[in-house]
Structures are given as C-alpha cells and as structure tokens.
PLY file of the C-alpha trace (Angstrom):
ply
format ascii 1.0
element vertex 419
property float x
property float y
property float z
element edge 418
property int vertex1
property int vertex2
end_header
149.92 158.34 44.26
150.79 161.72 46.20
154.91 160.94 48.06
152.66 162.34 51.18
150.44 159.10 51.59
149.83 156.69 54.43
152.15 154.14 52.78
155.29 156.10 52.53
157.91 156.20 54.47
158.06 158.68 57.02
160.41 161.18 56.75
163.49 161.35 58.80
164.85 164.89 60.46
168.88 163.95 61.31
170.90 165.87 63.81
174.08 164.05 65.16
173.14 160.97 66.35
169.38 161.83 67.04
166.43 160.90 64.83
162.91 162.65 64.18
160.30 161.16 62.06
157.53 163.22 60.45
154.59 161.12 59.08
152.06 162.09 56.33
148.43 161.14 56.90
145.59 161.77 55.22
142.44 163.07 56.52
138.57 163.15 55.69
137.15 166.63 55.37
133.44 167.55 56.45
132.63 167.85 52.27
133.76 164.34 51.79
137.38 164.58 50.65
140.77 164.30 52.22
143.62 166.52 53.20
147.08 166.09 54.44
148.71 166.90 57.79
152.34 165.98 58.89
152.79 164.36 62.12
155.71 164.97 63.80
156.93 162.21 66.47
158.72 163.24 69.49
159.85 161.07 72.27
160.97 163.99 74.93
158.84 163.21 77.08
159.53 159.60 77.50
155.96 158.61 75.80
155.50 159.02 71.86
153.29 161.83 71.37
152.54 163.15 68.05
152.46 166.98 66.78
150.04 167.52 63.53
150.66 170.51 61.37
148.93 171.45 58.69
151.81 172.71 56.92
155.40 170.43 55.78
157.45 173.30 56.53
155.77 174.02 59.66
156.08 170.46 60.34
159.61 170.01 59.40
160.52 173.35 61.90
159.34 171.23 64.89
161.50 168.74 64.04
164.53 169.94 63.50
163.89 172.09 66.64
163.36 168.77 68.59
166.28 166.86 67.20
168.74 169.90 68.05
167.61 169.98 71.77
167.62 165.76 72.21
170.75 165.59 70.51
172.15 168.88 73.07
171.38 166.33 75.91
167.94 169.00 76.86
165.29 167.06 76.61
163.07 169.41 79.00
163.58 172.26 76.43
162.56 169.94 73.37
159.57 169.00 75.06
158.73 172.65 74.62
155.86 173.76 72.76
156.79 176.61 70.11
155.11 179.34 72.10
157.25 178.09 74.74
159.57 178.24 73.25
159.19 181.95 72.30
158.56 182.61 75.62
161.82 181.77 76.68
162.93 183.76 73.84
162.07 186.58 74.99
162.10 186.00 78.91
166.15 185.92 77.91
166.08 188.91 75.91
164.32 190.94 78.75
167.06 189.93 81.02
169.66 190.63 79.22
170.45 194.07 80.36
170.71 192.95 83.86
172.94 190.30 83.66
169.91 188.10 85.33
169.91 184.58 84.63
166.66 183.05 83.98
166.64 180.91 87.13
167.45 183.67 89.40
165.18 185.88 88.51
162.28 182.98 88.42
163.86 182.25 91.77
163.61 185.53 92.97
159.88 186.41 91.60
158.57 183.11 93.07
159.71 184.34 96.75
158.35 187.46 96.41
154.90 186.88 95.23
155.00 184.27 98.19
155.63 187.31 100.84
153.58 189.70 99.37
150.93 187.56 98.75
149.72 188.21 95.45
151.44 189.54 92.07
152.10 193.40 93.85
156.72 193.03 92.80
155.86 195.89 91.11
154.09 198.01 93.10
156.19 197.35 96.25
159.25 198.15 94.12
157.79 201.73 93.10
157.25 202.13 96.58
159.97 201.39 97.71
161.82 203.86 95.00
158.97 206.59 95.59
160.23 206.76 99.52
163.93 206.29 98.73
163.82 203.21 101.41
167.82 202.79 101.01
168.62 206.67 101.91
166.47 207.08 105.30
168.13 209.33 107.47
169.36 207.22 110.92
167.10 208.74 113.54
167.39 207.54 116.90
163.69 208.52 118.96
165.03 211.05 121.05
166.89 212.89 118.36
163.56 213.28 116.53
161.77 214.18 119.88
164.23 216.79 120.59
164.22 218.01 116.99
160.37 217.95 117.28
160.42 220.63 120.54
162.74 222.75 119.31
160.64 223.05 115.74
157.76 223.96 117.89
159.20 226.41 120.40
160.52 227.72 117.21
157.13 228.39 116.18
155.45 230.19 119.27
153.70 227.20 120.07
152.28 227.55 123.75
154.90 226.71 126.67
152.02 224.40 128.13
151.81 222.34 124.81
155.88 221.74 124.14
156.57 220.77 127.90
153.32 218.77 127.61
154.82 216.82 124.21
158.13 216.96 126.17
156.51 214.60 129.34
154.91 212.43 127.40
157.54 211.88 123.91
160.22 211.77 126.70
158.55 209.08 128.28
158.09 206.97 124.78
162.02 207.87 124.15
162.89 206.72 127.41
161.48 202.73 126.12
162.74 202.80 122.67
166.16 203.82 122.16
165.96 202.80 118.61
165.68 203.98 115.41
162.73 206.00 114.74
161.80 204.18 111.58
162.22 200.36 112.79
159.25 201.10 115.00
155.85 199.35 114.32
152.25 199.44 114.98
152.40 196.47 117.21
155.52 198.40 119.36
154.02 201.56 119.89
150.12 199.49 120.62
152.31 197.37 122.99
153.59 200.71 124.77
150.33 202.11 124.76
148.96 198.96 126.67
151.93 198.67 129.22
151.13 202.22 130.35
147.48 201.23 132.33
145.94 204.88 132.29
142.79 205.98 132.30
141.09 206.26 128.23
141.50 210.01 128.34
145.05 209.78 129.48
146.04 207.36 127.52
144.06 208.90 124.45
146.30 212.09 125.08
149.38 209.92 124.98
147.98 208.09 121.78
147.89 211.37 119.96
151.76 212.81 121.34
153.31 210.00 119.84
151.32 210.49 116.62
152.43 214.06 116.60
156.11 212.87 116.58
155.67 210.54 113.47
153.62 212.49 110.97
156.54 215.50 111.95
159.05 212.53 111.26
157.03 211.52 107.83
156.84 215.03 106.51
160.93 214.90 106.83
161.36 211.61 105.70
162.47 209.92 108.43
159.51 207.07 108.33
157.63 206.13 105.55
153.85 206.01 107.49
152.39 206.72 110.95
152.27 203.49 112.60
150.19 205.04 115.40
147.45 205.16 113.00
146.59 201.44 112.90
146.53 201.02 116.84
143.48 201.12 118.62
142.12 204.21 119.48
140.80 204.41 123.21
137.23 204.98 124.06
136.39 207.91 125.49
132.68 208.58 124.68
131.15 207.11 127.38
133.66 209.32 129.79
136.01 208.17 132.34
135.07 206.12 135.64
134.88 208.65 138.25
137.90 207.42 140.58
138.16 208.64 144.50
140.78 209.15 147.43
139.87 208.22 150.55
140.66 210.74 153.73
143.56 208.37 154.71
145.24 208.61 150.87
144.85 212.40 150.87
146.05 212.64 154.31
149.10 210.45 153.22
149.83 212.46 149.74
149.98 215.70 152.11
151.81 214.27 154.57
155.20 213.49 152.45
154.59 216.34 149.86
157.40 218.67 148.76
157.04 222.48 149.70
156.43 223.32 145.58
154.21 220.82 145.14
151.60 220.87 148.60
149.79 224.24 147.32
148.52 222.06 144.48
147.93 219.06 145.92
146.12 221.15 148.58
144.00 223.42 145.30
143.12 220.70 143.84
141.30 218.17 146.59
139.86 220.92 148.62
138.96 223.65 145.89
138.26 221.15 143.20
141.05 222.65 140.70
141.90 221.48 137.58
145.74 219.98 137.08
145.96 222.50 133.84
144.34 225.19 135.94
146.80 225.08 138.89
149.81 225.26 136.93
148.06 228.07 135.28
147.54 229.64 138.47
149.06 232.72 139.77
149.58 233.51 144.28
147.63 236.68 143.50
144.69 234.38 142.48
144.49 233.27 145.96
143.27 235.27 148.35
143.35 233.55 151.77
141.86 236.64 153.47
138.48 236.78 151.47
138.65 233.10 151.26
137.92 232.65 147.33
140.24 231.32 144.41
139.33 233.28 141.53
140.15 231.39 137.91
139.47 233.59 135.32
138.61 232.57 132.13
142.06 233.03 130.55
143.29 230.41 132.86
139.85 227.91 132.99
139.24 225.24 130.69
135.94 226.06 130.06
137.03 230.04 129.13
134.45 230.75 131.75
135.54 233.05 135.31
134.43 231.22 138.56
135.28 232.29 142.09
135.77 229.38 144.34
135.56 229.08 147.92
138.96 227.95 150.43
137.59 225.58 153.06
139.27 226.38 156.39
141.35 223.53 156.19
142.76 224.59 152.75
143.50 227.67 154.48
145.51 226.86 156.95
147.53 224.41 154.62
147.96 227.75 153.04
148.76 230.05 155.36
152.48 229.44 155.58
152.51 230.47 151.98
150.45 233.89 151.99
153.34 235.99 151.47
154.27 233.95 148.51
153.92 235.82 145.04
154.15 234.65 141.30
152.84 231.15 139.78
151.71 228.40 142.33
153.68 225.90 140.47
156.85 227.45 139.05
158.60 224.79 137.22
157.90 222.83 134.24
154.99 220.97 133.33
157.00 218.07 132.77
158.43 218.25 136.21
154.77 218.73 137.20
153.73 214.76 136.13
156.85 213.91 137.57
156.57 215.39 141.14
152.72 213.69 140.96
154.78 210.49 140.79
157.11 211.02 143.29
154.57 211.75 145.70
152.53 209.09 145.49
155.45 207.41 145.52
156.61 208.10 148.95
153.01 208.02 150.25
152.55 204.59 149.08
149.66 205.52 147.57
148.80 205.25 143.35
148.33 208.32 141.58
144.96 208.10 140.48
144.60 210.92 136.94
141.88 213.75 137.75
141.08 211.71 141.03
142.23 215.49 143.63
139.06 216.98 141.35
137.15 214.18 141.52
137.55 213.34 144.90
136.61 217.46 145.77
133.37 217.11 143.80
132.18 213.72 145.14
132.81 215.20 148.76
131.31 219.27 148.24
128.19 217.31 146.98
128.12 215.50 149.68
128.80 218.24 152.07
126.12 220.64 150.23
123.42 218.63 148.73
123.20 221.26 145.88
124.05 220.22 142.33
124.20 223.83 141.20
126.34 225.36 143.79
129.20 222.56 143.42
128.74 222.73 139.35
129.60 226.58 139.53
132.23 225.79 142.20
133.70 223.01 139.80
133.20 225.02 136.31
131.09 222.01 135.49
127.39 221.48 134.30
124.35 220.32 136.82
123.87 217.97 134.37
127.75 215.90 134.76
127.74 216.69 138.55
124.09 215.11 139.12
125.13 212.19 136.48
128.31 211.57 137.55
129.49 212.26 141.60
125.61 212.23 143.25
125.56 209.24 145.77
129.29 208.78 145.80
130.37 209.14 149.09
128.11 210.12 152.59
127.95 213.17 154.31
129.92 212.06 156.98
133.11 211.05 155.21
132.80 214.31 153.22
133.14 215.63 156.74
136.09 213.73 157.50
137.64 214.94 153.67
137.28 218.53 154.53
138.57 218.25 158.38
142.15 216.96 156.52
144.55 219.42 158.32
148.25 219.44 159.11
147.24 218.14 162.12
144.83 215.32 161.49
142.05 214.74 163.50
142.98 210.47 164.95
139.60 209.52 162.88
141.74 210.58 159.48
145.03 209.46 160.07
148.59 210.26 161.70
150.33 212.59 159.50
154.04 211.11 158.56
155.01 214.67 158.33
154.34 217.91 157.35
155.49 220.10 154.42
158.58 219.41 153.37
0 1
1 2
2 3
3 4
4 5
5 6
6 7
7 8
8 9
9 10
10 11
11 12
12 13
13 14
14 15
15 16
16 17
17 18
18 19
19 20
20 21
21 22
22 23
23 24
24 25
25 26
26 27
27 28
28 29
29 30
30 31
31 32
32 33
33 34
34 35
35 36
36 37
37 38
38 39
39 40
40 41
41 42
42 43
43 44
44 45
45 46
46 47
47 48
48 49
49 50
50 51
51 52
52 53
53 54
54 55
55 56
56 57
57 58
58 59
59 60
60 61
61 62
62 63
63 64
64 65
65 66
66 67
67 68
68 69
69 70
70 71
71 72
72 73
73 74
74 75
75 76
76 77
77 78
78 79
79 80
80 81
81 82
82 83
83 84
84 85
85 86
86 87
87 88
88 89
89 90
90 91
91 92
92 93
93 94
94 95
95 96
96 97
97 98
98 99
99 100
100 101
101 102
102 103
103 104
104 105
105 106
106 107
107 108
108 109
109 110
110 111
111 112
112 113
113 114
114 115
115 116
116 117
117 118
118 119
119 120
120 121
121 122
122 123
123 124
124 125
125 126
126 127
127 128
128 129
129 130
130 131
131 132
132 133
133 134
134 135
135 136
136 137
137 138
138 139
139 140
140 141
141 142
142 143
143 144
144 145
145 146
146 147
147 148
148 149
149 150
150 151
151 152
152 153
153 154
154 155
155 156
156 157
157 158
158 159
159 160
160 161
161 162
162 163
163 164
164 165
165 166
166 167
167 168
168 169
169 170
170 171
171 172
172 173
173 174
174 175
175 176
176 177
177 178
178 179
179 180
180 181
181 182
182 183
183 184
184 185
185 186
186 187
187 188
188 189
189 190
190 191
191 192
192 193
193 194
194 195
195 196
196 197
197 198
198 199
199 200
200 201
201 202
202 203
203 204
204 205
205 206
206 207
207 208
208 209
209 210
210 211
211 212
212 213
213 214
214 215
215 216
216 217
217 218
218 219
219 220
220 221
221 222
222 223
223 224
224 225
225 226
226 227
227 228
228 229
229 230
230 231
231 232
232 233
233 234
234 235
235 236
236 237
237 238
238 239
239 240
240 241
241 242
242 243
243 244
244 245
245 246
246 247
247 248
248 249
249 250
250 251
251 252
252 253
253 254
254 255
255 256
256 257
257 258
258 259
259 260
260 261
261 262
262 263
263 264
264 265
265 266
266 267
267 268
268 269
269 270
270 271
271 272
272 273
273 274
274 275
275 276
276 277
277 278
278 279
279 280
280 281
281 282
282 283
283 284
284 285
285 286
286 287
287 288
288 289
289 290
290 291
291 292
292 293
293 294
294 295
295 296
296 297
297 298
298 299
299 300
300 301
301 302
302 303
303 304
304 305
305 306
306 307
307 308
308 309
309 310
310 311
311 312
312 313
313 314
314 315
315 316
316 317
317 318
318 319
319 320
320 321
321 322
322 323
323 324
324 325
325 326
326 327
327 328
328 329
329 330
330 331
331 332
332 333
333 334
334 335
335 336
336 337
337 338
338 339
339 340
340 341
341 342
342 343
343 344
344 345
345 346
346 347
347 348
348 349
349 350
350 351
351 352
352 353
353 354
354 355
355 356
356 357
357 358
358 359
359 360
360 361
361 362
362 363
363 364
364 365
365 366
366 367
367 368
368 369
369 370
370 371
371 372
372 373
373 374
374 375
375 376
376 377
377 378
378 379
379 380
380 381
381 382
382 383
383 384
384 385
385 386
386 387
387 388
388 389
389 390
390 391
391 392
392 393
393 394
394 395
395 396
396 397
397 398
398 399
399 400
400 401
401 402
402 403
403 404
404 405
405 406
406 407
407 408
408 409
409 410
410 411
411 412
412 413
413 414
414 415
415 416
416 417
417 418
C-alpha cells in the first residue's frame, strides 16, 4: 500500500510551537480509478477548513506558509489565500518607493473613491498636476479686474466697452473681496440672483463676469469658468415693457444734477437710447429747428434718424443751448451711477430702458401712427404695434409731454429744478 493512503497518518508541518496537518486521500476518477490529493488543515479561521492540492509540494507550501503566520501570532494573514497572498506581495513592493505603509495608503484610497464617487484618484490627480493646483497665483477680484481693463485699453478696445466692463466687474469686485479662484458657480449664480434686473440686464452682467474668468483661465489664475454652469437668463421672448408715470418723471427731473437732466430729458421726451445719449454730441441738438439728429455712427441700429424736440424738451433745454461738446461728458461708469443717484433722491426705482419705453408708449399714444413713432424710435412697425399699442391713453400721454420745469398741478409739484 501507497504511504499516501486514507489510513496513514497525516503528515505534520512544525513551526515553533504550531502544528499543520496535511492529509492524503484518495479519489475516484470519471474512468473508474483513483488519484491522490493532499489536504491541508488550517484552523485560522477559527473553523477547520480544508485546502486540496493536487500536488505534495504544493500542498506542503500551504502549510508551512500557514504554520509561520499562526505561530507569528497573524492569524488574519494565514487565513490568506496564496493569490492573496501575492497580492500583498506586491501591493508592498509598489509602495515601497514612497515610504507608504499599506494601511495608509488603503486608508487614503478608500476616502477618496468615497468623495469622488467612483474609481477617478487618478484622473483627479493628473488634473490636478496638468493645472499646477499648488502654484496658482493669489489673485484677489479686483486685481484681476483691474489687470483685465488695462489689457484691454491696451488693445484699442472701444472706450464704451472698458468703462462698460469697468461698471459692471467693479460692481462684482465690490461683493467679493476674495480670491479670484475660491469663487464658485453657486457664488457668482447667487450674485447674479441678488441683483433683480431685468433678463437683458442681467444677461449683460452674466456675460462681464464671464469675460473676467476665461481672461483669468487663459493666465492661470482659475482652473474653469464657473459662470458657465449658471443659468443663463431668458431673453427670447424680450423684456416686459416697463413705464414711468408723469409723477415719477416729474420727480427724476425735479432732483436731477445739471450733467445728468439733458439725458434724462433726451431720453423720456425724444425716446433716446441710454448708449445713444452718451454717444451724443450738443451739435446733434438743434433746439432752433427742433430735431435731434442720431446718425448712424452713433445709433444702434447703424441707421440715421432725425427726431423731433417736443416743446417741453425744449425748454428743459434751453438753458443749455450754448453748451458745446458731448451731452454726457464723463464716464460711462459714472453714467449707471448718476442713474442711481437720481432715482435715489427722487424716491423713485430706476426702472432699465423704462425713459425709452415710457417715450414710445406715450408718442403712440399721442400720434396713433405706428410708423411715424417706429422711425422716431429707430424701431420696426412691427415691435412698436406688438409691444407699446394700448399702453397708456391719449390723455396721460398728454399729461407726459406737458412735464415742464414748471409742472402743470395735474402732474405734480416740482421739488426743484436743475441742480
């Protein structure tokens, strides 16, 4: 009889005080004979289980391997299967170089995959080293915005446009004296939302601030636009057509400054444009023929129009008919802000585009003739009949265009003239 047979003895593996038995059994084949395997007891996990191998040597291997780790006190590790054991291997090989233990750096993984939410350690650190996320420059916002104007002005970029980006950036500096790169989608959506403007407004204000980060991105200052991900205001329908009353005009006029009443004034009675009065030069109004001519250099639509001066208009004019140069002289920046300060003292919101608005609603009024006040406006029939027709009645377009520095009682008591 064969030594490996059911009736031996198993054989014992020794290590210190610890004990391993492997067992040979004999087996039935599918062509009717038998073969031997070697069962190898272990006890690691606190249950016998046995291990078969085909192999004594293989057998004898496991064995060994067990009895060295129960008799080292880890009984975890001898519990190991031998690919698990090669694992390990090589997990401790691999983190060698780094000085890493094995813990750690299972430690570490595990907390990772659990922020990033999925196996992407890899990916975030190329990013991270792609974008050199530990050598950002410290940008505070206003450095950049100031950096920003000068880059343009540098570049011939229209006067209009940089004191346009200067209004608006100055205004986004003004809430987040920060650094440039700590600011998120969520901050600059929650900025957006705080300002309460009109969708074309606030559109315009949507796409300054975007300016300033893809100029910050290109110098490495952020890593993406976060104006990108925030909602994007809807303009296609157009913007509710918004109204002053008399009264509110009559109040705005009433407490304007001397630099700032000729616009005021161009704008509700002649039906101006805010862009188109700043462009606006005294030679462009003559009192005497009673037409403001905007030629197409200075209209929106690149179209000439000659527009007629109400006799109201005129004589909120006619203290400044020797007056040469632009209507407004200062800064467009300035120009938002003296809109502010003005409705300000009036007690009276600023409404965006309502002077125009206003002008149109009443002229329509006034003329019945969609044509006339769309060539007056620089306008189509087809937006004045859609969008101002039935506003307002004839008789409070009446009242709109009786507005003088002396009211009429039916208007309201002036607080003041021009200051």
């Amino acid at each position: 009889m064969s030594r490996h047979t059911r009736k031996q003895k198993p054989e014992t593996v020794t290590v210190g005080n610890v004990r391993v038995k492997i067992y040979a059994r004999q087996r039935p084949t599918l062509n009717g004979g038998n073969r031997t395997v070697f069962e190898v007891s272990d006890y690691t996990s606190g249950i016998r289980r046995l291990r078969g191998f085909t192999e004594h040597t293989d057998a004898r291997k496991e064995a060994e391997r067990i009895a060295r780790q129960l008799s080292s006190g880890n009984a975890t590790a001898a519990n190991m299967l031998s690919s698990e054991t090669a694992s390990y291997g090589r997990a401790i090989e691999l983190l060698r170089p780094t000085g890493v233990s094995l813990e750690l750096a299972a430690g570490t993984f595990a907390k990772c995959f659990e922020t990033l939410g999925g196996d992407r350690l890899l990916e975030a650190a190329r990013f991270y080293r792609r974008h050199n996320a530990d050598k950002l420059p410290q940008k505070i916002v206003r450095e950049v915005v100031e950096e920003l104007l000068t880059v343009k002005s540098s570049r011939r970029a229209s006067g209009r446009y940089v004191e346009d980006l200067k209004s608006r950036l100055s205004r986004f500096a003004d809430s987040f004296a920060v650094q440039i790169e700590n600011i998120t989608t969520g901050d600059v959506q929650g900025w957006l939302d705080r300002l309460k403007l009109a969708p074309r407004t606030l559109l315009n204000f949507r796409r300054a601030v975007s300016t300033l980060f893809e100029f910050s991105r290109a110098r490495g200052y952020v890593f993406e636009n976060p104006v990108i991900a925030t909602e994007r205001p809807n303009t296609r329908n157009g913007e509710a057509v918004t109204i002053y009353a008399p009264a509110e005009l009559a109040k705005l006029l009433g407490v304007a400054s001397a630099d700032f009443l000729p616009v005021i004034v161009l704008c509700a009675f002649c039906g101006l444009r805010s862009a188109e009065a700043e462009r606006l030069d005294w030679r462009d109004v003559d009192l005497k023929s009673g037409f403001v001519t905007i030629s197409a250099q200075k209209a929106k639509t690149r179209s000439r129009r000659l527009v007629p001066i109400p006799a109201n208009a005129k004589t909120w004019l006619a203290t400044y008919s020797q007056k040469s140069g632009p209507i407004w002289p200062k800064s467009h920046c300035l120009f938002y802000e003296r809109q502010r300060e003005t409705a300000r003292a009036a007690g009276v919101e600023w409404k965006a585009n309502a002077l125009r608005h206003s002008f149109i609603s009443y002229r329509l009024a006034e003329t019945q003739d969609v044509a006339q006040v769309a060539l007056e406006a620089g306008n189509s029939p087809q937006i004045i009949f859609a969008n101002y027709r039935e506003l307002v009645r004839p008789d409070t377009a009446k009242a709109w265009f009786a507005i003088g520095p002396d009211a009429p009682a039916n208007v309201l008591a002036m607080t003041g003239g021009a200051k």
